[in-house]
Residue frames relative to the residue before (quaternion, step in Angstrom):
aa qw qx qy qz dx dy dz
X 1.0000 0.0000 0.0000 0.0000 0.00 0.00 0.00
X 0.6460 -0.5002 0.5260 0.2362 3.64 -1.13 1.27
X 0.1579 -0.7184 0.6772 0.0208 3.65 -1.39 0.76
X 0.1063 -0.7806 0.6096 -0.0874 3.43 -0.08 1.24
X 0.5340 -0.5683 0.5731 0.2520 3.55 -1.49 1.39
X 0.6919 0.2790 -0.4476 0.4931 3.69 0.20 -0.67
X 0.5402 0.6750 -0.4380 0.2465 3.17 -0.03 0.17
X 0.7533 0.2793 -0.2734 0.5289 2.72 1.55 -0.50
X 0.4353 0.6023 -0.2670 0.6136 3.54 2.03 -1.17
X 0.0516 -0.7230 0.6553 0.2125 3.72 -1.15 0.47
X 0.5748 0.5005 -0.4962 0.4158 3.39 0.91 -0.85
X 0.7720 0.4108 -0.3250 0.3601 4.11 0.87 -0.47
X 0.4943 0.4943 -0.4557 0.5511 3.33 1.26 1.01
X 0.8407 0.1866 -0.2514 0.4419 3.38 0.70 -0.12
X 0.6138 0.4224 -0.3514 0.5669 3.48 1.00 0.10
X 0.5687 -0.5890 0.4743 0.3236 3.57 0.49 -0.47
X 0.3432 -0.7643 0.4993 0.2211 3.88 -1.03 0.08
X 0.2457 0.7560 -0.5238 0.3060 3.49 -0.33 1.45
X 0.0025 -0.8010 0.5987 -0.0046 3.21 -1.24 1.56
X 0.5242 -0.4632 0.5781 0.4201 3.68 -1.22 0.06
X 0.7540 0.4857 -0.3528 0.2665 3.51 0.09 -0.90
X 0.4859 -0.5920 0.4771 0.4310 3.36 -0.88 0.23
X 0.1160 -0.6418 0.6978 0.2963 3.87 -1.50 0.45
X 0.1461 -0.6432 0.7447 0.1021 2.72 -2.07 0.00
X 0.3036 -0.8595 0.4008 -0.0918 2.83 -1.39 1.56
X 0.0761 -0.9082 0.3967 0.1096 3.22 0.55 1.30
X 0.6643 0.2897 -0.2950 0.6227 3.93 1.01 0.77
X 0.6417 -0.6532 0.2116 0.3417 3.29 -1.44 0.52
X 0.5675 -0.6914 0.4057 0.1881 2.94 -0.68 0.34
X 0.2609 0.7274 -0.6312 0.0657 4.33 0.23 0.72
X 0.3968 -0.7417 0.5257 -0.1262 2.82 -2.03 0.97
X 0.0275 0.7632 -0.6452 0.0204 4.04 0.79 1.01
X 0.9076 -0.0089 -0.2700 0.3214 2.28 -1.96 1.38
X 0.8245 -0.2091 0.0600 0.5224 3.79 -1.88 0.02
X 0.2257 0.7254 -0.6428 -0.0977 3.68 -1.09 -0.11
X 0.2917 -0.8296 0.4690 0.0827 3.14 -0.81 1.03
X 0.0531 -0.8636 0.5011 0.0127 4.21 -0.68 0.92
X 0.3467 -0.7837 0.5147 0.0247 3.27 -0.86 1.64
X 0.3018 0.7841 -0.5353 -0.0869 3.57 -0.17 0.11
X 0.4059 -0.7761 0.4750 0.0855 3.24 -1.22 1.81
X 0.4351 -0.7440 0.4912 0.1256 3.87 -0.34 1.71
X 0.3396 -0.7800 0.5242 -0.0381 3.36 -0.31 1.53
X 0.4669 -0.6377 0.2916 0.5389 3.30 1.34 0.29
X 0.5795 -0.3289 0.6304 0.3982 3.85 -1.84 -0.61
X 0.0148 0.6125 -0.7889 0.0482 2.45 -1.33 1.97
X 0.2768 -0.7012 0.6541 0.0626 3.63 -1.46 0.67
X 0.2313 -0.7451 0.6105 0.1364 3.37 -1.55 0.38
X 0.4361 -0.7205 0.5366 0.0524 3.19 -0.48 1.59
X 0.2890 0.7445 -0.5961 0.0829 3.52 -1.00 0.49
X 0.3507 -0.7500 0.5492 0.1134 3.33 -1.02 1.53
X 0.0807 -0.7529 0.6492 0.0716 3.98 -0.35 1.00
X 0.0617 -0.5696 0.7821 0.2450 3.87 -1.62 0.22
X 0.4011 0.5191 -0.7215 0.2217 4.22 0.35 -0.22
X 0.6905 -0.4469 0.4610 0.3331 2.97 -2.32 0.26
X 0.7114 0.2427 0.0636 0.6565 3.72 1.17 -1.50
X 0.0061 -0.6434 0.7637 -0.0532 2.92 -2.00 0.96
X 0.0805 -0.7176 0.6916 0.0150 3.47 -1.10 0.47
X 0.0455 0.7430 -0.6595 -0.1049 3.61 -0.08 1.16
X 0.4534 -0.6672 0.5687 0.1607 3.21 -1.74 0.58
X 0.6090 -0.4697 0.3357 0.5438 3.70 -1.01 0.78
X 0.5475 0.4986 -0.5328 0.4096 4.15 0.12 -0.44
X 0.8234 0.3634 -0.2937 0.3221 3.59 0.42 -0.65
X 0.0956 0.8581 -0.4055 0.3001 3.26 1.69 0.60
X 0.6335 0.4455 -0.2360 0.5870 3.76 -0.49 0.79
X 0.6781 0.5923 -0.3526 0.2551 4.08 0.69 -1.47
X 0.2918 -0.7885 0.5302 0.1098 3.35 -1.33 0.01
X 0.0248 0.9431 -0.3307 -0.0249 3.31 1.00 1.31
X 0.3235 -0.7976 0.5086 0.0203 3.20 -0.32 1.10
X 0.0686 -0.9332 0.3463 -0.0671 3.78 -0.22 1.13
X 0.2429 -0.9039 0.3520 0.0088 2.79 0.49 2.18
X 0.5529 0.6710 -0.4730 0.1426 3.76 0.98 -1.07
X 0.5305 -0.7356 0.3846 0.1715 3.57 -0.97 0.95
X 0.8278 0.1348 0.0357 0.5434 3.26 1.75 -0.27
X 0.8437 0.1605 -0.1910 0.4753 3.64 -0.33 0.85
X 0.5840 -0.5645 0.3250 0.4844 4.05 -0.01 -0.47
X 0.3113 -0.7689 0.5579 -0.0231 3.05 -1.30 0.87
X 0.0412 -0.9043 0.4225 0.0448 3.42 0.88 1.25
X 0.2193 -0.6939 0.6809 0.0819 3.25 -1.24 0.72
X 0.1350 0.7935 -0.5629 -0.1879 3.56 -0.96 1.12
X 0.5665 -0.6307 0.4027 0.3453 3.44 -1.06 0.50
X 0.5217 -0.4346 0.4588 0.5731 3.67 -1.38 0.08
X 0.7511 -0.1961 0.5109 0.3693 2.34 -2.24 -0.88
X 0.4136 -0.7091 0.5269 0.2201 3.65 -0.49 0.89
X 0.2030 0.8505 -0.4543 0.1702 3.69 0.43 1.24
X 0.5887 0.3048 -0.1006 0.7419 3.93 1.18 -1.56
X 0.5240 -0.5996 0.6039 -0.0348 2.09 -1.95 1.16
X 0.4245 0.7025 -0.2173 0.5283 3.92 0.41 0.93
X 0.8268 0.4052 -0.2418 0.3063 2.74 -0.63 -2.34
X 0.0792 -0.7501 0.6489 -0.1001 4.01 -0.84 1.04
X 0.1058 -0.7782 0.6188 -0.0149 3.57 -1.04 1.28
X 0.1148 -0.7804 0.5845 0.1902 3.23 -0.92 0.51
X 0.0515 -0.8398 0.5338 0.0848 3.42 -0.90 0.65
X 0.0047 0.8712 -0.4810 0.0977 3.87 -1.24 1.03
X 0.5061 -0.5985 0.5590 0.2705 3.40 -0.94 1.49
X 0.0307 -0.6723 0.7385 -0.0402 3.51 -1.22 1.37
X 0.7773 0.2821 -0.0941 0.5544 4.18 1.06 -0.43
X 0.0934 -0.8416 0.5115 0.1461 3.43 0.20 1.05
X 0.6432 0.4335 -0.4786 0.4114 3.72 0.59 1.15
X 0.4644 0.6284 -0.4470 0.4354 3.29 1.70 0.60
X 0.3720 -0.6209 0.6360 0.2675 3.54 -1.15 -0.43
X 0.2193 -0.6781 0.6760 0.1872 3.78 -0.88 0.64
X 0.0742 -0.7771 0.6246 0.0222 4.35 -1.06 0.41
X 0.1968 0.8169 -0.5416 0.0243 3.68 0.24 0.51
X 0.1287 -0.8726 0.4701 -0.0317 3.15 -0.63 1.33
X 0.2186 -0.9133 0.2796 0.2000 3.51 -0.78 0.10
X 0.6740 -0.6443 0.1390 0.3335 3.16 -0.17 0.98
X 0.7792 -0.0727 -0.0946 0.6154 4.04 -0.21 1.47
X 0.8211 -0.2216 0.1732 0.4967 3.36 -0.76 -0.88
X 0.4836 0.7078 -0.5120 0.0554 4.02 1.00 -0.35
X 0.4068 -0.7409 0.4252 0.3238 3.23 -0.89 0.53
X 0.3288 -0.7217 0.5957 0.1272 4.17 -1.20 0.77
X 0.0395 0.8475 -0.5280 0.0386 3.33 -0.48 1.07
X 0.1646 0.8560 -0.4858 0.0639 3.31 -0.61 1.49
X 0.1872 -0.8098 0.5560 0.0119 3.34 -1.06 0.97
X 0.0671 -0.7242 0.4780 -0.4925 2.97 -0.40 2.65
X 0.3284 -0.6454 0.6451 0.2438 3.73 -0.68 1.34
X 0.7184 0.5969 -0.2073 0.2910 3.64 0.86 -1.48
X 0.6023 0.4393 -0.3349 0.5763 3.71 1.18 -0.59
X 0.4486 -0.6194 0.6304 0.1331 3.08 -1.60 1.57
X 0.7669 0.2071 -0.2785 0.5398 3.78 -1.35 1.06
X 0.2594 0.6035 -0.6906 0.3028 3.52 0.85 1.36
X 0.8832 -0.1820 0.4272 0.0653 2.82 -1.94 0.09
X 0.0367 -0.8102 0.5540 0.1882 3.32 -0.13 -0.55
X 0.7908 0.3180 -0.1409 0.5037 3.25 0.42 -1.11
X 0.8749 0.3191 -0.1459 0.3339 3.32 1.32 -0.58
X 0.4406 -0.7330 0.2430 0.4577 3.01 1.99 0.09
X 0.6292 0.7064 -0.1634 0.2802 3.42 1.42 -0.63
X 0.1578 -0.8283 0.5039 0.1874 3.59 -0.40 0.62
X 0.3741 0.6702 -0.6355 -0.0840 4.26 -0.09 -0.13
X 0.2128 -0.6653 0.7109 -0.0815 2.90 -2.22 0.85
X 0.1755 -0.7428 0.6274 0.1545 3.50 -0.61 0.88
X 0.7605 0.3088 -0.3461 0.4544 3.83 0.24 0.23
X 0.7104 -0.5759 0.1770 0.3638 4.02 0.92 0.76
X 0.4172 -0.6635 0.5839 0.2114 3.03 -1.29 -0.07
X 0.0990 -0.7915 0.6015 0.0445 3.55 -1.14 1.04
X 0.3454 -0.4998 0.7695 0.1968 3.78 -1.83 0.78
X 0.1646 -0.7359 0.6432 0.1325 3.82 -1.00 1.07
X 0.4749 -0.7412 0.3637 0.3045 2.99 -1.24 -0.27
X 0.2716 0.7395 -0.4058 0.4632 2.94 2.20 1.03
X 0.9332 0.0337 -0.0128 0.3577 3.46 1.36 -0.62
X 0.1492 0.8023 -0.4066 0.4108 2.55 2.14 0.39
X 0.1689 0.6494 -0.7411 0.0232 3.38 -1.85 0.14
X 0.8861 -0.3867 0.1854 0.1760 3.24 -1.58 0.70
X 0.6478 0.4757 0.0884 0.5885 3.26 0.74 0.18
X 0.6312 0.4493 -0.4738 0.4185 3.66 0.50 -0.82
X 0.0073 0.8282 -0.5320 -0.1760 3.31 -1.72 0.52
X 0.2809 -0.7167 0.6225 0.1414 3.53 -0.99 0.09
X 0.0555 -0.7723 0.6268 -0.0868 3.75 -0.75 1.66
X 0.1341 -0.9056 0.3985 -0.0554 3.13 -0.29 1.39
X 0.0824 0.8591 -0.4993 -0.0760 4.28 0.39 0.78
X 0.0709 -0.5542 0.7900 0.2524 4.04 -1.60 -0.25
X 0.5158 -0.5679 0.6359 -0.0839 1.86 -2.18 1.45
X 0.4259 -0.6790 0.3982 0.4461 3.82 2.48 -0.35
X 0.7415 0.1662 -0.3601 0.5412 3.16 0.88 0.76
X 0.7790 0.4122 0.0452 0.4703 3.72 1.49 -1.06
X 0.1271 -0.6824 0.6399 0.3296 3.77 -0.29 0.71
X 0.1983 0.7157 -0.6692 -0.0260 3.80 -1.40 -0.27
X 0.5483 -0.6216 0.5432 0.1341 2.81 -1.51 1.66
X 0.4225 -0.5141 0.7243 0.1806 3.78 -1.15 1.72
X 0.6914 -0.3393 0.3852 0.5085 4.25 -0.07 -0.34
X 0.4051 -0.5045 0.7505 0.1345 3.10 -2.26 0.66
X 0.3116 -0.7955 0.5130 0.0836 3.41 -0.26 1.90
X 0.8755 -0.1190 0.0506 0.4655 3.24 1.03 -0.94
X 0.6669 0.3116 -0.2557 0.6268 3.96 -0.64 -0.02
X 0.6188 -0.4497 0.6077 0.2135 3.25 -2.21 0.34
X 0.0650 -0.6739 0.7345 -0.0461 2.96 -1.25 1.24
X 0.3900 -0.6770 0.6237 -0.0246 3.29 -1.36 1.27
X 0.2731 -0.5615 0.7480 0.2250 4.06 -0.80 1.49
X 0.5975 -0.5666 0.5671 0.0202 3.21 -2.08 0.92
């Protein structure tokens, strides 16, 4: 015969079993019949990292970063993966207004952004794509400008050009 906790708890046979606290299980863990799991989103944490290298190539694992671009002089190119998962989101940010920011993309994928601020828009369509990147100079860059970048697994496209002028390649 089965041993059941309410059985011994009454207030957990008739109220039910529920805690604020996290549990931890240190064995496995099996489950008969419906069981239902809630997980409560703690919000969006990111990882922030200030680079001065010349080049970076982040890699879909690093999906989520905030790259902060420190080099004091000339361009600092970011290329992207391959443009494969759907998801993967970069953030990118002038930390040295005498640097240059280069975000490129990886073979032929294609980067689609739509931006009053990015030089070689559209007109009629508002749109910028470029298969060889987009750059923040240091003719007009300033602290602060950013560039949020997401795929869709087939498409980079720019979420928006918070700030400063970005130049198609």
């Amino acid at each position: 015969m089965a041993q059941y906790i309410e059985d011994f708890i009454p207030v957990v046979k008739y109220q039910g079993l529920s805690t604020q606290k996290a549990v931890v299980l240190e064995s496995t863990l099996a489950v008969t019949g419906v069981a239902s799991f809630v997980a409560v989103p703690t919000g969006i944490k990111r990882s922030v990292t200030r680079g001065s290298t010349s080049t970076y190539a982040p890699t879909i694992a690093d999906s989520g970063m905030v790259y902060v671009a420190m080099l004091g002089s000339a361009t600092q190119t970011y290329t992207l993966p391959a443009v494969a998962t759907a998801g993967v989101t970069f953030t990118f940010v002038c930390g040295h207004a005498s640097g240059e920011i280069l975000v490129t993309t990886a073979g032929t994928d294609p980067l689609v952004i739509t931006s009053f601020a990015a030089v070689g828009v559209d007109a009629d369509t508002g749109i910028v794509t470029v298969t060889t990147g987009v750059k923040n100079t240091a003719a007009t860059n300033a602290i602060g400008d950013t560039l949020t970048i997401v795929s869709d697994g087939t498409t980079w496209f720019g979420l928006g050009i918070t700030s400063g002028i970005w130049a198609t390649q």
